[in-house]
N, C-alpha and C positions, 0 to 999 in steps of 0.2 A: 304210584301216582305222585307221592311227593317228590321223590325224588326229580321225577321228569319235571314238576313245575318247577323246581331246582333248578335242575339242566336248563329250559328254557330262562329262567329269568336271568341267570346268570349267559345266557349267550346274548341278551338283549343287551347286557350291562357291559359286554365286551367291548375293546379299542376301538371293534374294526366300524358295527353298526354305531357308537358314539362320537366315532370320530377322534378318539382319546383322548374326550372331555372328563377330566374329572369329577367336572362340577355335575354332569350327565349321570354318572356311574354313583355320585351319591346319593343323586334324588332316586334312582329306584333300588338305591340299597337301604335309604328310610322309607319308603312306602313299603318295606312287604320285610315285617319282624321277621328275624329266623332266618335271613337272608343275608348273606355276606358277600358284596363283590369289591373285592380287594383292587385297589387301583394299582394301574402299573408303575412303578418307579423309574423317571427317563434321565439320563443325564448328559446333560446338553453341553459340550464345549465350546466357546465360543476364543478363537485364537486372534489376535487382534495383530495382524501385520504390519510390519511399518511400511511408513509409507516409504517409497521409491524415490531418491535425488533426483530432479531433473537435469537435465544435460541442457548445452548448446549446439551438441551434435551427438541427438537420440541414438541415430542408427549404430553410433559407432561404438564398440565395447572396450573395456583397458584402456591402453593409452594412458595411464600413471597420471601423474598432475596436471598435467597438459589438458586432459581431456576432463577429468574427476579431480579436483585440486580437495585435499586432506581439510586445508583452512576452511571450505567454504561446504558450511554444513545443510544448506537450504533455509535456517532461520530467517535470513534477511528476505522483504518484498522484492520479489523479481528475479528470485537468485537463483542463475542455474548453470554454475559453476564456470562462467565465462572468466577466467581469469590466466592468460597465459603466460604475462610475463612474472607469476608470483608478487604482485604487489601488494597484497591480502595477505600473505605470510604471518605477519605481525597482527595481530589483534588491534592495536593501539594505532597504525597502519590502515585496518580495515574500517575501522570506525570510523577515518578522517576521509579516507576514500567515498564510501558512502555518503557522506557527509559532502564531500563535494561533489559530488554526482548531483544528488539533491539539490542542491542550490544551484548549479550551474543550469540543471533542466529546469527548474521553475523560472529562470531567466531566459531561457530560450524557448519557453510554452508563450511567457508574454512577448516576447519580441515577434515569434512567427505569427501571431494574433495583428500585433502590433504592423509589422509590414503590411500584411493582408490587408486590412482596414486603412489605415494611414493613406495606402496606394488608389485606394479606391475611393477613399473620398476624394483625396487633394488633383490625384494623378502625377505627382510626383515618387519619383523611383525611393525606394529606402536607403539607397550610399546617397541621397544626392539631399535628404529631407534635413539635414542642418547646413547645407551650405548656406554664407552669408552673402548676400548679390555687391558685388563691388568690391570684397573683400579681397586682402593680398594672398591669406589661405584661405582653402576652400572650409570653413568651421572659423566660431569665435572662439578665440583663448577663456575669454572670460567664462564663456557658457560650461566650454568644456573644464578648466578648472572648477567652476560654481558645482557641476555636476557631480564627476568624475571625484574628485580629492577629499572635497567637505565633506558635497549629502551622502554619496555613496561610500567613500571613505570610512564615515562618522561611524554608518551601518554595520557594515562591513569588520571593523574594529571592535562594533559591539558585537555582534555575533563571534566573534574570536573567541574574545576573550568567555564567552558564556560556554561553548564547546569544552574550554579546557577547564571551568569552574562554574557547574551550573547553577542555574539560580540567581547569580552574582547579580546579573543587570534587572531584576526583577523588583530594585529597592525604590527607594524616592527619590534619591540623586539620581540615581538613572534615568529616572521616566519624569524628567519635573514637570512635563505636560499633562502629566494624568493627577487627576486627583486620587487614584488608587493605583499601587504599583502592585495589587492586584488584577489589576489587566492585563497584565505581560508577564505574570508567573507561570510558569509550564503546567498548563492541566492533565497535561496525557501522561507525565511523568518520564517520554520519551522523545531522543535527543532530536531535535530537526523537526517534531510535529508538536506544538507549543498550547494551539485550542483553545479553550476559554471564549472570552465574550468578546475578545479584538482579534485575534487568528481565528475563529471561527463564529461570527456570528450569526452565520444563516443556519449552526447547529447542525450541520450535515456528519459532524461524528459525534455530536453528545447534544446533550439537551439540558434547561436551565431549569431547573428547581428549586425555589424561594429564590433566587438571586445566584443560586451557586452552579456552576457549568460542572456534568457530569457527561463523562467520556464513555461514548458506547463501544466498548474490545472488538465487539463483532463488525461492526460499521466502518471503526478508523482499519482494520485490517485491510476490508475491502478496499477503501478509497488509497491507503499507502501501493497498494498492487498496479491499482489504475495509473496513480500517480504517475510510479516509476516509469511505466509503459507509454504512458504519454510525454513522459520526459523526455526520455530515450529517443523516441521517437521526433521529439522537436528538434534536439540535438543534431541528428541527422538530418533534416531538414534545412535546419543554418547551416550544416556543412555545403550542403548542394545549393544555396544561395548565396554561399559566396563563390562558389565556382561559375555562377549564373552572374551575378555582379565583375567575375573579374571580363566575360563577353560583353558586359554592358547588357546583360539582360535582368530583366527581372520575374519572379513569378508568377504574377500576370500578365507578363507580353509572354512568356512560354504558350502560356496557351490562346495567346492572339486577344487579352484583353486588356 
């Protein structure tokens, strides 16, 4: 008789009716002295695969650097080994590539913004919105100097030089319009995305804490991806506006507005 209430309790106490709950298998190994049911010992692997490069052309396999380039390992936002003529090669190369990618699409995220709008309020065309009426060219000298050489110059200079030494323009002589030339020190610690409480004050990758701007990893990752893809994407767009501009069209008479 013992034994059978044995046999039984220990079949209750089994994997299969517990479900191979341990925690199951202990409570009716302490309710009933004398009784041992020994839990099963499972040993779980878990292999953790890397992840897979992405390609610019999935379907196709090999195809050596042309297709899989060595330099371009997927680290960067957006990167999926588009690089045919080896310009990425160099490290020192890629950095400044990416870097001008960067800047050039944030220029042409506002510009195609800026057409669209500009067009729609004024109804004048975008090659035609600095022409000066009466003038011998069609743009003022002055404007475009004021613009082009100084402010955007001025910029542009400083961003150079901060590229090859960073930090540099983050002092007081740099920023003599701030009363803290921590405003303009790089929060994120990375190159091209700056953050803080003047590159990012709406806190869409960090958020402000007593006064001090804290970068969220998981957040600026997403928005660097967005970025790029919206960049990219603007890019091509100026390109097909200016082939619209050289018909004398523009993006809203394309589609008749």
């Amino acid at each position: 008789m013992a034994s059978t209430s044995a046999a039984l309790v220990n079949g209750l106490g089994s994997a299969f009716l517990t479900g191979g709950s341990k925690k199951s298998q202990a409570l009716l190994s302490s309710a009933r002295p004398g009784v041992i049911v020994a839990p099963k010992q499972r040993l779980v692997v878990v292999a953790a695969a890397a992840a897979p490069k992405k390609s610019w052309i999935p379907a196709v396999k090999g195809g050596g650097n042309f297709i899989d380039p060595d330099w371009l390992d997927g680290s960067l936002p957006g990167d999926f080994g588009f690089d045919p003529l080896g310009l990425g090669k160099d490290p020192a190369f890629l950095k400044w590539y990416r870097e001008a990618e960067l800047i050039h699409g944030r220029w042409a995220m506002a510009a195609v913004l800026g057409i669209f709008v500009g067009q729609a309020y004024s109804g004048i065309p975008w090659f035609e919105a600095g022409a000066a009426p009466g003038a011998v060219a069609p743009f003022s000298f002055g404007t475009l100097l004021g613009t082009q050489l100084i402010l955007m110059g001025w910029v542009e200079s400083k961003r150079w030089v901060d590229f090859f030494n960073p930090e540099s323009q983050s002092v007081e002589w740099a920023t003599p319009w701030s009363r803290s030339a921590e405003n303009f020190a790089n929060a994120t610690g990375e190159q091209g995305y700056p953050g803080g409480k003047f590159f990012d004050p709406l806190g869409f990758a960090g958020t402000l804490k007593n006064g001090v701007y804290v970068p969220d990893d998981e957040k600026l990752e997403r928005l660097k991806l967005a970025e790029i893809k919206h960049a990219r994407l603007a890019m091509l767009a100026m390109l097909i506006f200016y082939f619209e501009a050289g018909q004398g069209k523009t993006p809203l008479g394309v589609f008749g507005l």
